[in-house]
LUMNUSE-663752 format. One record per residue: x, y, z of N, C-alpha, C in turn. Coordinates in steps of 0.2 Angstrom, whole numbers, padded with zeros to 4 digits, always signed. Layout:
XYZXYZXYZ/...
//
This chain:
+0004-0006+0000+0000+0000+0000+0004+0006+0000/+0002+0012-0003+0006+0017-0005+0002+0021+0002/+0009+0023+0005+0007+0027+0011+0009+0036+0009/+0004+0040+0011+0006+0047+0010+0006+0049+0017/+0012+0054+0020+0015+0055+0025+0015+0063+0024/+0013+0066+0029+0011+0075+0031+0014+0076+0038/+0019+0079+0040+0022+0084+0043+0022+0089+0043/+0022+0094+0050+0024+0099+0049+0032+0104+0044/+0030+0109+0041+0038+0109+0039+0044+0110+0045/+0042+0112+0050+0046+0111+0056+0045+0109+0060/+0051+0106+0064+0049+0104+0072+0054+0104+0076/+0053+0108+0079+0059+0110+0085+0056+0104+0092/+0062+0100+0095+0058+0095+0099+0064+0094+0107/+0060+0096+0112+0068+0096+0117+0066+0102+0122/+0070+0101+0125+0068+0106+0134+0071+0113+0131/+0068+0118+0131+0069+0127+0130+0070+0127+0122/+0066+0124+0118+0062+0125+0111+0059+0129+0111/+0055+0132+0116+0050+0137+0115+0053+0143+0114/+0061+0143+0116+0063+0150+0116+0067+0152+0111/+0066+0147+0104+0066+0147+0099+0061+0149+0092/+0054+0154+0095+0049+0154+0092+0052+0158+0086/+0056+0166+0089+0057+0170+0083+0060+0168+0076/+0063+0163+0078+0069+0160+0076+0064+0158+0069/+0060+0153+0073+0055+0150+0067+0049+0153+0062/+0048+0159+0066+0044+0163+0063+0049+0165+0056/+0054+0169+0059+0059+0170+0052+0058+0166+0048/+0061+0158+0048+0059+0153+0043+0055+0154+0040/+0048+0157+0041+0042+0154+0040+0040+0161+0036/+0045+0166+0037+0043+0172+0035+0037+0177+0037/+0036+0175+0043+0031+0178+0046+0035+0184+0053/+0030+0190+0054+0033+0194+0059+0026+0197+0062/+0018+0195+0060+0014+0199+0065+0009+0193+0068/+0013+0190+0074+0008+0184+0074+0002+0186+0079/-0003+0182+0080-0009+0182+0083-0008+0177+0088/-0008+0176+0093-0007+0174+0098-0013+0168+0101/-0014+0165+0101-0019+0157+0102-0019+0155+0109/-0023+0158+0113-0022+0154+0120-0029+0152+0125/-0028+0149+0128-0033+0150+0134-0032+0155+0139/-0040+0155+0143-0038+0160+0149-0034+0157+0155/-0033+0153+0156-0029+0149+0159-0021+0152+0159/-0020+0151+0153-0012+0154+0152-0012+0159+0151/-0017+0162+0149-0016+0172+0150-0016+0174+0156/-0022+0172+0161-0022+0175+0167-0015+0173+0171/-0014+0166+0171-0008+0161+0177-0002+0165+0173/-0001+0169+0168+0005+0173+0166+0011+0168+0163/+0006+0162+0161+0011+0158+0158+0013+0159+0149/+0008+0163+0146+0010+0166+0138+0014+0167+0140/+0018+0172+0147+0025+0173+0149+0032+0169+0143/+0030+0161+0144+0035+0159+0139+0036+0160+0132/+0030+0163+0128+0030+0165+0122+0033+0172+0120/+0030+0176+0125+0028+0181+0125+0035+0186+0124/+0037+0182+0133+0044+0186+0134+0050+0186+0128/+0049+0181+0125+0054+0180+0118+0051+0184+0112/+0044+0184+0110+0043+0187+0106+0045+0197+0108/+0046+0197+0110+0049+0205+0115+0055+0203+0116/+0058+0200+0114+0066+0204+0115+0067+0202+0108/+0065+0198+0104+0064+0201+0099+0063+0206+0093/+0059+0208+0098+0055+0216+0093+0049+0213+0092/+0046+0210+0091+0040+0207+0088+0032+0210+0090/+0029+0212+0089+0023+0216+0092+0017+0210+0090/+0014+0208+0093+0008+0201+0093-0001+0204+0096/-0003+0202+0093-0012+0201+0096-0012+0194+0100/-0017+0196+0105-0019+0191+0108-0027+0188+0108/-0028+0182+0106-0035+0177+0108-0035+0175+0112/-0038+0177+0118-0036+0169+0124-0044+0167+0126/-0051+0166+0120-0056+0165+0122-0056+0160+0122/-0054+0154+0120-0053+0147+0117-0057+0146+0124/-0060+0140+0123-0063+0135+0131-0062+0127+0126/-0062+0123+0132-0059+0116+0133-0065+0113+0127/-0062+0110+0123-0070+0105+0118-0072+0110+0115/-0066+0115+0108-0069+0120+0107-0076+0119+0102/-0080+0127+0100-0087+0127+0101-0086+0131+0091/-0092+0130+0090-0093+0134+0085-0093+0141+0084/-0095+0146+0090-0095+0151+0090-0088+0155+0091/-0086+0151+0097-0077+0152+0097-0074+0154+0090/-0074+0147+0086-0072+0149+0078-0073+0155+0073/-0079+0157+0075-0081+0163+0070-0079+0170+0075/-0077+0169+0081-0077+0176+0085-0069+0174+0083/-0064+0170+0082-0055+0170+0081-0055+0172+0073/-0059+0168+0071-0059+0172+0062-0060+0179+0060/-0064+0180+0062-0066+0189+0064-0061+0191+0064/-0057+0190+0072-0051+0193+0071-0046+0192+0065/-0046+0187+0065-0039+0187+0060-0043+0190+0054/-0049+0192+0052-0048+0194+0046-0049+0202+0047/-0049+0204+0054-0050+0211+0055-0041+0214+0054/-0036+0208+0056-0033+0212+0059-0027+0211+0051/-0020+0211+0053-0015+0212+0048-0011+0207+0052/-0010+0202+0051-0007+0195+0053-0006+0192+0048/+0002+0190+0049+0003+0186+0044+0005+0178+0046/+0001+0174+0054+0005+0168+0054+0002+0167+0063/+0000+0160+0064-0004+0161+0071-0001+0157+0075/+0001+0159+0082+0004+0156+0087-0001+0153+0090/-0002+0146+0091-0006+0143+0095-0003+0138+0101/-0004+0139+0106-0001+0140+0115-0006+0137+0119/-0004+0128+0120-0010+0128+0127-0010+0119+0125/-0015+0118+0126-0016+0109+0126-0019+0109+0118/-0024+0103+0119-0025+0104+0110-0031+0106+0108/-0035+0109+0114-0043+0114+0114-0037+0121+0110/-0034+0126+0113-0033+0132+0110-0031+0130+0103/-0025+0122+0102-0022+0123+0096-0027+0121+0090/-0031+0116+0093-0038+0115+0088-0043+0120+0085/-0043+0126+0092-0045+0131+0090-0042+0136+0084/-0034+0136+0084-0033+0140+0080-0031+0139+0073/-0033+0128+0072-0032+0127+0067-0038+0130+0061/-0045+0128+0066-0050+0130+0064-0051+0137+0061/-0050+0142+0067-0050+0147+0063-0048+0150+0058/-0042+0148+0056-0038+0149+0050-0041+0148+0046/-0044+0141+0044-0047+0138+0040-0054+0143+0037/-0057+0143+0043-0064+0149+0041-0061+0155+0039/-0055+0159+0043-0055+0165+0041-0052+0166+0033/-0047+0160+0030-0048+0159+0024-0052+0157+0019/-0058+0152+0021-0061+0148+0017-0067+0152+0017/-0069+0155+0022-0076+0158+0021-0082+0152+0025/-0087+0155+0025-0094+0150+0023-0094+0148+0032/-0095+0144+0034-0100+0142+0040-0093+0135+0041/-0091+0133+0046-0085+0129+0051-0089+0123+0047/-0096+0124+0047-0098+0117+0048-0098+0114+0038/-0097+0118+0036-0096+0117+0028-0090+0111+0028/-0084+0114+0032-0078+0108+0032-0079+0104+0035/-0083+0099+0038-0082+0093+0041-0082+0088+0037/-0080+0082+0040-0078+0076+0034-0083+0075+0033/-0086+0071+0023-0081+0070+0022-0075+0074+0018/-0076+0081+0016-0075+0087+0015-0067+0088+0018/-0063+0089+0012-0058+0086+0015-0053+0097+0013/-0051+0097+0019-0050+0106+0018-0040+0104+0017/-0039+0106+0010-0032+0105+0008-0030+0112+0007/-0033+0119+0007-0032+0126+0005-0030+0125+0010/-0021+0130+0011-0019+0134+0016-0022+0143+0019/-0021+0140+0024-0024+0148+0027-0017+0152+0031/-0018+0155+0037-0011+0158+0038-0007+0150+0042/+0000+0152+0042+0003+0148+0045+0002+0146+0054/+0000+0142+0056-0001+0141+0061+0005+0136+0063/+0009+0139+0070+0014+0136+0074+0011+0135+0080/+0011+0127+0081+0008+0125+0087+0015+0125+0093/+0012+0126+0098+0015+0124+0103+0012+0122+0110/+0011+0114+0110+0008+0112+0116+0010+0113+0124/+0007+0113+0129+0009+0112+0134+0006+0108+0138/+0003+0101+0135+0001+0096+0138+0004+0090+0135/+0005+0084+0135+0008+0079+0134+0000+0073+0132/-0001+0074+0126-0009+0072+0125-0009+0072+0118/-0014+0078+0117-0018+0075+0108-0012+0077+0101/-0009+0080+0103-0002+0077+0096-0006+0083+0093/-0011+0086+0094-0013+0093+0088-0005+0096+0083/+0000+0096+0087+0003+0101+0085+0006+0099+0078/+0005+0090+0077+0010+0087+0072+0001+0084+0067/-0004+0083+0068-0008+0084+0064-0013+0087+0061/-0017+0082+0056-0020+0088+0047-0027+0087+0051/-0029+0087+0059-0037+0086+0061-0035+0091+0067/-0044+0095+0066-0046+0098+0070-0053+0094+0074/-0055+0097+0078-0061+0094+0081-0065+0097+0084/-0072+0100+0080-0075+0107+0080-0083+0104+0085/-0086+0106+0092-0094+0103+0093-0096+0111+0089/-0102+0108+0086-0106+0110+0082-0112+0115+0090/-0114+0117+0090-0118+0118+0097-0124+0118+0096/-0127+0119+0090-0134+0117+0089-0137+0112+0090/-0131+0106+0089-0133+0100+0087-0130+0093+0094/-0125+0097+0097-0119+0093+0101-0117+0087+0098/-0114+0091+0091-0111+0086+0087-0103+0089+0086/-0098+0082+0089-0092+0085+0085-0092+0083+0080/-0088+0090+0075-0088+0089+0071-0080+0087+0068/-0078+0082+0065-0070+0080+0062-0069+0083+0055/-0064+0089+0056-0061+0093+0049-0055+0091+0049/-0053+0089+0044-0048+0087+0041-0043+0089+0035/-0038+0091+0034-0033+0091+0026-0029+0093+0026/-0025+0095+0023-0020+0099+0024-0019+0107+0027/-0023+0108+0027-0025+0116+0027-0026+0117+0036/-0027+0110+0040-0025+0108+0049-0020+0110+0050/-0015+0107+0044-0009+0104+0047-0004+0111+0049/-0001+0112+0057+0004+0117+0058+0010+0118+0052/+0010+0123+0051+0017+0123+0049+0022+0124+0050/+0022+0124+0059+0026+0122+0065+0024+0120+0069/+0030+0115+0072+0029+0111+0079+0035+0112+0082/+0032+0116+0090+0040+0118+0094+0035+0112+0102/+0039+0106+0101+0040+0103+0106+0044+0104+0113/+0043+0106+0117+0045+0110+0124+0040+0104+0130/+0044+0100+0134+0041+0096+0137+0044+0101+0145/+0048+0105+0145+0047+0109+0152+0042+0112+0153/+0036+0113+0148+0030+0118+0149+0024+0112+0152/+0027+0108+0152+0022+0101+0155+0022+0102+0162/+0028+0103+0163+0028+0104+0173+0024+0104+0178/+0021+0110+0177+0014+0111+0180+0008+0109+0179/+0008+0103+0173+0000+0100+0171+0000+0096+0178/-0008+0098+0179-0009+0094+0186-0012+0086+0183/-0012+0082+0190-0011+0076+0188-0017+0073+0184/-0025+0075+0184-0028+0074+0180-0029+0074+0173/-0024+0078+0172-0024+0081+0168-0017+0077+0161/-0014+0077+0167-0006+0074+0164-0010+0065+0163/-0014+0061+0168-0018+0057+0166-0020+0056+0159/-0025+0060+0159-0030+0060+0154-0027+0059+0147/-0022+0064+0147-0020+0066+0142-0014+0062+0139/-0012+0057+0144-0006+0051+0142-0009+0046+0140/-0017+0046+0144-0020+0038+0139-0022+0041+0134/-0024+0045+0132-0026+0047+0126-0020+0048+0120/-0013+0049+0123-0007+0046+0116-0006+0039+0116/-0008+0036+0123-0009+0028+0121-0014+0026+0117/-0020+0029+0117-0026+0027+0110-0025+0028+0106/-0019+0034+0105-0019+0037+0097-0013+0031+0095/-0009+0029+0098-0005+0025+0096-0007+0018+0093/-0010+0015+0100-0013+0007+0098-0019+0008+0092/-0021+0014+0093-0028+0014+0086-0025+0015+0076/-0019+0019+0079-0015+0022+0074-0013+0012+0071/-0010+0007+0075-0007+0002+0076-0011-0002+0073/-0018-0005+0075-0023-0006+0071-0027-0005+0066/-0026+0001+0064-0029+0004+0060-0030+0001+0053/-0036+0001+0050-0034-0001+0042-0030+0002+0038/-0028+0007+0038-0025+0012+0034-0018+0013+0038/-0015+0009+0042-0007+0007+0046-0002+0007+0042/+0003+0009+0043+0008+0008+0036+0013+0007+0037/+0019+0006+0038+0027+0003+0039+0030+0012+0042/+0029+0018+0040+0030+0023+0045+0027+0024+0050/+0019+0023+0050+0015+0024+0057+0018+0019+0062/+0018+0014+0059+0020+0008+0062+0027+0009+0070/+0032+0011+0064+0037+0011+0069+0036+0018+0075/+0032+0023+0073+0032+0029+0078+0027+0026+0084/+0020+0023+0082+0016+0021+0085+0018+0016+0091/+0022+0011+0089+0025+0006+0092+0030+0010+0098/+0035+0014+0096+0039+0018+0100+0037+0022+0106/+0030+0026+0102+0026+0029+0107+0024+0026+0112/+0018+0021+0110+0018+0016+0115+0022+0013+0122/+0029+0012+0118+0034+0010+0124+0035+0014+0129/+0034+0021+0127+0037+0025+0131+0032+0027+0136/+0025+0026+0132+0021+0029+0139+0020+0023+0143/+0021+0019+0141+0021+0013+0147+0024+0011+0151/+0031+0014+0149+0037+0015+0154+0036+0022+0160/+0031+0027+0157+0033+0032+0159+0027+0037+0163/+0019+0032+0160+0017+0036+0163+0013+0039+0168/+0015+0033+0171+0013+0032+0182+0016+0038+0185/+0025+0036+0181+0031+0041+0186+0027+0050+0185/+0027+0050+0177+0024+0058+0175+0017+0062+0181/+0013+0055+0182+0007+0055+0185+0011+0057+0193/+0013+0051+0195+0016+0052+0200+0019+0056+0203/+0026+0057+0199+0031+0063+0200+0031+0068+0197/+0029+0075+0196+0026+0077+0191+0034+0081+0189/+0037+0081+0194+0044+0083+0193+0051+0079+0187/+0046+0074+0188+0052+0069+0185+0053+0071+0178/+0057+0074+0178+0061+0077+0170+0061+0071+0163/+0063+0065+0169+0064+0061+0161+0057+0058+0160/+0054+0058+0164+0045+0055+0164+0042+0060+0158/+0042+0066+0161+0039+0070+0157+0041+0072+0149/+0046+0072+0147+0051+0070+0143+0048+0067+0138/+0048+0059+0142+0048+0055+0138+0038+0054+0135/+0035+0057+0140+0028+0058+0139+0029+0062+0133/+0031+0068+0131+0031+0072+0127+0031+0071+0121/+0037+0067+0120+0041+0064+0114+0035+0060+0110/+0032+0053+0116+0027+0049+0113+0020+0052+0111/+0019+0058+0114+0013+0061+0112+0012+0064+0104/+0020+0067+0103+0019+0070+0095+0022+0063+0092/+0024+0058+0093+0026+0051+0091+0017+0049+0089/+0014+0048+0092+0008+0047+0092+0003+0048+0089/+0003+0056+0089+0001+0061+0083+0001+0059+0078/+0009+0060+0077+0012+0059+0069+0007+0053+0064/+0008+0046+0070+0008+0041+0069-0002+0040+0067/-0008+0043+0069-0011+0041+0070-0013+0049+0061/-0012+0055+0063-0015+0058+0057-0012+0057+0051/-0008+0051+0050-0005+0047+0046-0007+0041+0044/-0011+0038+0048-0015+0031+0049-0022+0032+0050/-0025+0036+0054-0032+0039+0056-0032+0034+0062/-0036+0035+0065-0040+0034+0074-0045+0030+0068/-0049+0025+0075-0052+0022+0075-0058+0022+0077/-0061+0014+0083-0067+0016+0084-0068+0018+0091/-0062+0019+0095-0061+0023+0100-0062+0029+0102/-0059+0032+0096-0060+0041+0093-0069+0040+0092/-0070+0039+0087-0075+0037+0084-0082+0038+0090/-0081+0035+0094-0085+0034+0098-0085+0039+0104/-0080+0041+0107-0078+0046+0113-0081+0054+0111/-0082+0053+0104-0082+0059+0103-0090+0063+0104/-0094+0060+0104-0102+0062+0106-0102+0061+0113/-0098+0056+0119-0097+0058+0122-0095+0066+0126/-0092+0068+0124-0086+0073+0125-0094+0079+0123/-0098+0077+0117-0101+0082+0115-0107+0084+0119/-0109+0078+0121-0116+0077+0125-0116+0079+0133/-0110+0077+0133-0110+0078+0140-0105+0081+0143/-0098+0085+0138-0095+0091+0139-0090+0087+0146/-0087+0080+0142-0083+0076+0146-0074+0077+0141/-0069+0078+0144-0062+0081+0141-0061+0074+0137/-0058+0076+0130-0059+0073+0124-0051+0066+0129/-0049+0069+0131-0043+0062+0134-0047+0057+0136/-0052+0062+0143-0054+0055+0148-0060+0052+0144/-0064+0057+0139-0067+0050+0137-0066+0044+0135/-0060+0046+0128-0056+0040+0127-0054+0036+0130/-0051+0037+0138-0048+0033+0143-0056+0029+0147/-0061+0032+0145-0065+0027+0147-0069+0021+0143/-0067+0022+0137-0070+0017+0132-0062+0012+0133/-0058+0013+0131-0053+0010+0129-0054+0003+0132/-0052+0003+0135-0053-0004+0138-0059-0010+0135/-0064-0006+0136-0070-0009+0132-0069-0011+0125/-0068-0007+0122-0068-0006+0115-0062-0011+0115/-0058-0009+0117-0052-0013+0114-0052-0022+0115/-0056-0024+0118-0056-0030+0119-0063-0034+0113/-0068-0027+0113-0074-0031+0106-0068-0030+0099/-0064-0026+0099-0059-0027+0091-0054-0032+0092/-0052-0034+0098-0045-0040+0097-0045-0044+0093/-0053-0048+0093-0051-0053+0090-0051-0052+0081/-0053-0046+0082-0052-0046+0074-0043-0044+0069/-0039-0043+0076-0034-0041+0074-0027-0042+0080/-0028-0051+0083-0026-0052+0086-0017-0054+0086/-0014-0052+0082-0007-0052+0079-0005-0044+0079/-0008-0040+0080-0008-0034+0079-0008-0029+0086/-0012-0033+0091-0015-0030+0096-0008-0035+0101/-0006-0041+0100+0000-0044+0104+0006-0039+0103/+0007-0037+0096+0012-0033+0095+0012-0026+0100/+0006-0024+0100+0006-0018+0106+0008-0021+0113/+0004-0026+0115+0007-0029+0122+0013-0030+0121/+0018-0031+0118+0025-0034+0117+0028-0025+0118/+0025-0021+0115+0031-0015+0112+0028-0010+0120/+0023-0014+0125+0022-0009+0132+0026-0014+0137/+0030-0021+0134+0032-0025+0140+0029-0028+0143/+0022-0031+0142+0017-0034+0143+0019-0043+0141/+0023-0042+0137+0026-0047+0132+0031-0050+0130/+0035-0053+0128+0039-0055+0124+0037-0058+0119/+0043-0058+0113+0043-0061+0107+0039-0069+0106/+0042-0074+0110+0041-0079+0112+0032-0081+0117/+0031-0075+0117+0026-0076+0120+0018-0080+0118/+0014-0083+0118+0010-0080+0115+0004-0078+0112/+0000-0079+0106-0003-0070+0104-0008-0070+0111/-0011-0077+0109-0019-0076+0115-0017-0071+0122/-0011-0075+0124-0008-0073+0130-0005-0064+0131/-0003-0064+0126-0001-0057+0124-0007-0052+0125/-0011-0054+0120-0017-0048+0118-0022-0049+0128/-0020-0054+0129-0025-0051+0135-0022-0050+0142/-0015-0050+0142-0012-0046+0146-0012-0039+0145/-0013-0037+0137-0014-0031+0137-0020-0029+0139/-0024-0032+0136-0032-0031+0142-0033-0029+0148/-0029-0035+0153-0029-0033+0158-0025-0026+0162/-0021-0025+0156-0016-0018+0160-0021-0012+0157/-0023-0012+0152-0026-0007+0151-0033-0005+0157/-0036-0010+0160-0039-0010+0166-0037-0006+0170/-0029-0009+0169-0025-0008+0179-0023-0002+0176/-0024-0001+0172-0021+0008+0171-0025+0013+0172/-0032+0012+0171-0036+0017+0172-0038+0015+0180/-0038+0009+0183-0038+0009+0190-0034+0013+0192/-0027+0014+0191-0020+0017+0194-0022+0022+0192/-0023+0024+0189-0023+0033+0188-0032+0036+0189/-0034+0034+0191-0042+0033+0196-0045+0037+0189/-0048+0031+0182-0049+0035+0178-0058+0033+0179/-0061+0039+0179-0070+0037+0182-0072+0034+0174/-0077+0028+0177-0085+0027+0172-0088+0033+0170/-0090+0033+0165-0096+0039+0164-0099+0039+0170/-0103+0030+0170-0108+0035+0181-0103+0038+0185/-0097+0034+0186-0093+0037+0191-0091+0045+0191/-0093+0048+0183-0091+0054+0183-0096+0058+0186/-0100+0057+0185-0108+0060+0185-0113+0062+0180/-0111+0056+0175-0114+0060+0169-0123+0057+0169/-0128+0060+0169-0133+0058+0168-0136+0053+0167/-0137+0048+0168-0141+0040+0166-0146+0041+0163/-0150+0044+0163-0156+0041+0158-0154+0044+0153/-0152+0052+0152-0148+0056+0147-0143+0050+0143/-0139+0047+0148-0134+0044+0142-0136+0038+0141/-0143+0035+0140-0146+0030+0142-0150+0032+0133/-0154+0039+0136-0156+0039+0128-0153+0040+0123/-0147+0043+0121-0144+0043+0116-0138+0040+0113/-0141+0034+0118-0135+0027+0115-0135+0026+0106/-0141+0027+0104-0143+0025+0095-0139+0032+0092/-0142+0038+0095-0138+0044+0091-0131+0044+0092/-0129+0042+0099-0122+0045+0099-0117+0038+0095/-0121+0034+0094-0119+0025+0089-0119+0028+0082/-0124+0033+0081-0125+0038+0071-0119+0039+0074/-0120+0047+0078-0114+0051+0075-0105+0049+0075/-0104+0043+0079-0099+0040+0078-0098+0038+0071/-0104+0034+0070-0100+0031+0062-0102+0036+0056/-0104+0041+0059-0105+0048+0054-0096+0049+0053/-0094+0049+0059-0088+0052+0058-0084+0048+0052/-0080+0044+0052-0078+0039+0047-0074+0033+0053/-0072+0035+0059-0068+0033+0061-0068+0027+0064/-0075+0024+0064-0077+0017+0066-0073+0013+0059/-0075+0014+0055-0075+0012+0048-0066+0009+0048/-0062+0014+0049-0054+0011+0050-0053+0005+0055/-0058+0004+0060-0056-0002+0063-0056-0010+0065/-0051-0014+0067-0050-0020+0066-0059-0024+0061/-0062-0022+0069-0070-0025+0068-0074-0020+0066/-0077-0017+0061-0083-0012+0061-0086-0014+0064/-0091-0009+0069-0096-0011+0071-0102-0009+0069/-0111-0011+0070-0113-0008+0069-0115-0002+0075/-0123+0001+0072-0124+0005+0075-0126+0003+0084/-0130-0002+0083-0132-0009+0089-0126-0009+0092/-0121-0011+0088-0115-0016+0092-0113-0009+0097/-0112-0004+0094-0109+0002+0098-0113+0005+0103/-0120+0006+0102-0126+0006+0109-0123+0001+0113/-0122-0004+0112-0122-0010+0119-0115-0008+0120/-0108-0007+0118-0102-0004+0119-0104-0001+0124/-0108+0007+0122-0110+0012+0128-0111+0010+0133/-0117+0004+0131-0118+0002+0139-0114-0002+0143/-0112-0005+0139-0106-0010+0146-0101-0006+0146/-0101-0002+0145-0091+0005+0148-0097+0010+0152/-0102+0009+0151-0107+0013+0157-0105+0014+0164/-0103+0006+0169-0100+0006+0174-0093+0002+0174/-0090+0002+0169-0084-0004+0170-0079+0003+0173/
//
């Protein structure tokens, strides 16, 4: 199979990259950025890492810090606005993967015109808009290395998946000192979640001999690494190595596409306004054991590349010690059920059928070992209800 591979054209990756941005702007031939954040990092004074570099510099910047977490449609049209009111040539996007998903989006709109929800798959958005330079500060969704945003629609509480070229950064400044301070939930959440992008990227029908090897890398590293990052939040090389596997992961999966994990997390996330990591960290487990048996050579391979395994091992054996670690992982890291969260029971009771459409609306059930139906993924819903 002919594999087509999309990167950023840069990627700065390593401790005090951030203080590298001017540098990259030059490159890119940009000098009036728009600044992409949350209120989080505006108010805590942490844009401070951007910021202070863009200023000694000379560089004179605008700021968006409206972004909120599971960005919204209205979001998009009030950052499009801006960039089309103002005189920017390239957009810094600063925070987890809610502000950088935000600023993929708006690019998109403020150049393409028309209504966010025009873009969604299977509309595939290859026009570039301004240059957007990701830089994350969580160890999670790989935004900053891939061509997918992820828009809730709000009329509908539908995500929506936009895709193309026209996503993809055209920087990536990887800086895992700005991880530091993610609090533990947070650094949780967002470590299972490059382990789903990894294993799904791994499985996926569209896998290819480069996902392959990033994916499998990825994986080893969060397995080795991500109790201590949880635990020790201080641990340099934990968080480090969390960092590395997150844009590994990225790479690996908007190269490969997500599955029925993604696929499914995502009306989650919509309906019930649950963070795009921990819903994934609540299905996985579930989910990953209805697909094994359809790609049970494949799912050993991940047990072996987490240390679950050896060579010699095997497959049966392999794939359900992976099972079971995936349990002990969301035990360990106290990852809740939906009820355990508080999510509404009879609410998420009634739209087990809609939120089973909008999954396979999305495409990304379709990539996986097993397709499911619409049935098969209502009953999924239900048994990850309290597991």
């Amino acid at each position: 199979m002919l594999a087509t591979i999309t990167t950023p054209r840069i990627m700065l990756i390593g401790g005090g990259a951030v203080g590298e941005i001017a540098d990259v702007m030059n490159k890119l031939g940009c000098c009036k950025p728009l600044l992409v954040t949350d209120p989080f990092m505006r108010d805590s004074g942490k844009v401070a890492h951007v910021t202070d570099v863009l200023k000694s510099a000379d560089i004179n910047w605008s700021m968006f810090a409206d972004t909120v977490p599971e960005p919204t449609d209205d979001v998009i049209i009030a950052g499009a606005e801006i960039i089309n009111s103002g005189d920017f040539d390239c957009v810094i996007a600063l925070g987890g993967g809610s502000p950088i998903d935000t600023a993929k989006a708006m690019t998109v709109l403020a150049s393409g015109g028309g209504q966010i929800q025009d873009y969604k798959v299977p509309h595939q958005v290859n026009e570039p808009g301004l240059p957007v330079i990701a830089i994350p500060t969580t160890a999670g969704t790989g935004s900053e290395v891939t061509k997918v945003t992820v828009i809730t629609d709000k009329s509908n509480d539908e995500k929506m998946l936009i895709m193309g070229l026209g996503c993809l950064p055209s920087a990536a400044i990887v800086d895992y000192e700005l991880t530091f301070s993610v609090p533990y939930r947070t650094t949780a959440d967002t470590g299972i979640d490059s382990l789903t992008h990894a294993i799904e990227a791994y499985v996926s029908a569209r896998h290819n001999p480069f996902t392959d090897t990033l994916a499998l890398s990825a994986m080893g590293l969060i397995a080795r690494n991500i109790r201590s990052a949880c635990g020790e939040p201080d641990n340099t090389a934990a968080r480090e190595s969390m960092m590395l596997a997150a844009t590994q992961a990225g790479m690996a999966f908007s190269n490969a596409s997500v599955c029925l994990v993604h696929g499914m997390s995502r009306p989650i996330g919509a309906f019930f306004h649950v963070a795009h990591g921990l819903s994934n960290a609540m299905l996985l487990p579930t989910i990953t054991a209805f697909s094994a048996g359809a790609a049970m050579g494949r799912y050993a391979d991940c047990a072996r590349a987490m240390g679950l395994a050896d060579q010699s091992t095997d497959t049966e054996i392999a794939v359900n010690n992976l099972l079971a670690e995936l349990h002990q992982l969301n035990k360990d890291l106290k990852v809740p059920s939906p009820k355990d969260y508080g999510i509404d029971e009879e609410k998420y009771f009634s739209l087990l059928t809609t939120m089973g459409e909008q999954a396979l609306a999305s495409g990304s059930p379709s990539n996986n070992p097993r397709v499911p139906t619409v049935r098969e993924m209502a009953a999924l819903y239900e048994e990850a209800w309290a597991s």
